[in-house]
C-alpha positions as MATLAB code, in Angstrom:
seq = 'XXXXXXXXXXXXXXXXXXXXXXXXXXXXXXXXXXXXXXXXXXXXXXXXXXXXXXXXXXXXXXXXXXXXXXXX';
ca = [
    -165.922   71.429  101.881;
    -164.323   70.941   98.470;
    -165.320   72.909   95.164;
    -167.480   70.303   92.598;
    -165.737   72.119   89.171;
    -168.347   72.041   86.546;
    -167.320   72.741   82.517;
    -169.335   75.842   80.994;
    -170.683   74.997   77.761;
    -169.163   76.875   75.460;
    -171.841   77.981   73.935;
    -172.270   79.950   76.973;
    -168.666   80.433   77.448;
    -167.825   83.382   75.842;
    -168.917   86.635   75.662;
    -168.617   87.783   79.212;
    -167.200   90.582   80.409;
    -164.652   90.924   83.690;
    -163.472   94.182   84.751;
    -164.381   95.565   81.681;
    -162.245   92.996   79.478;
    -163.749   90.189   77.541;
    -162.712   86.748   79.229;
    -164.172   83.383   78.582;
    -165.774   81.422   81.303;
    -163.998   77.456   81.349;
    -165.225   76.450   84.729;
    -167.570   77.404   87.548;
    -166.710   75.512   90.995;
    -169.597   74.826   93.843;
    -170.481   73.824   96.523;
    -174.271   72.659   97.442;
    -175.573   74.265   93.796;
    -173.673   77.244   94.622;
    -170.823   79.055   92.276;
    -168.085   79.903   94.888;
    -165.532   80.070   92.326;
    -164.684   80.870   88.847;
    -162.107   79.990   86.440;
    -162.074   82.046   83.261;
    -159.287   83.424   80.723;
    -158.756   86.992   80.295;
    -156.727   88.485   77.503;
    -154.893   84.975   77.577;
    -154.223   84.714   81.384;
    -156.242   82.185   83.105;
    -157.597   83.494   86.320;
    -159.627   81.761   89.268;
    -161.325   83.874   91.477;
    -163.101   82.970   94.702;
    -165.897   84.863   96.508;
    -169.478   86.202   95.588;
    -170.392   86.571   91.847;
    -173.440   88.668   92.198;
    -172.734   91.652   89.570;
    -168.882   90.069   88.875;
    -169.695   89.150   85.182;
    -172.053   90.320   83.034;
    -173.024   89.394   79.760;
    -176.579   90.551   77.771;
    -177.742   87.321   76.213;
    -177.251   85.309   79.157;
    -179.303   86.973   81.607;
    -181.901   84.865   83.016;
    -179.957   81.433   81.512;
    -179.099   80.506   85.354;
    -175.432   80.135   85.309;
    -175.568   81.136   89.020;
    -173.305   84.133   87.656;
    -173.957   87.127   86.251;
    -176.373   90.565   87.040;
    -179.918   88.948   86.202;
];
């Protein structure tokens, strides 16, 4: 199965939170509707991480928005 990469708007982009540092999210790759991987900048350092995203990001004002990331 191959990742479909999807751009985050960039409205929605920013703001999140990774390990406690503020990172930006670029891209979120899927498969069947669901995020199975993440590409995001931290501190200038572009990072793609695979695996489950429940509780991995968080970020207030997009809880409930649907990303498919985040702690809703």
């Amino acid at each position: 199965m191959s990742l479909l990469w999807e751009h985050v708007d960039q409205k929605y982009a920013v703001g999140w939170r990774y390990a406690g540092e503020p990172c930006s999210i670029k891209r979120l790759g899927k498969v069947f509707g669901v995020v199975k991987a993440v590409h995001i900048n931290v501190s200038g350092t572009d990072i793609v991480q695979i695996g489950d995203f429940k509780c991995a990001f968080e970020n207030d004002m997009l809880k409930g928005v649907g990303l498919g990331v985040g702690c809703a």
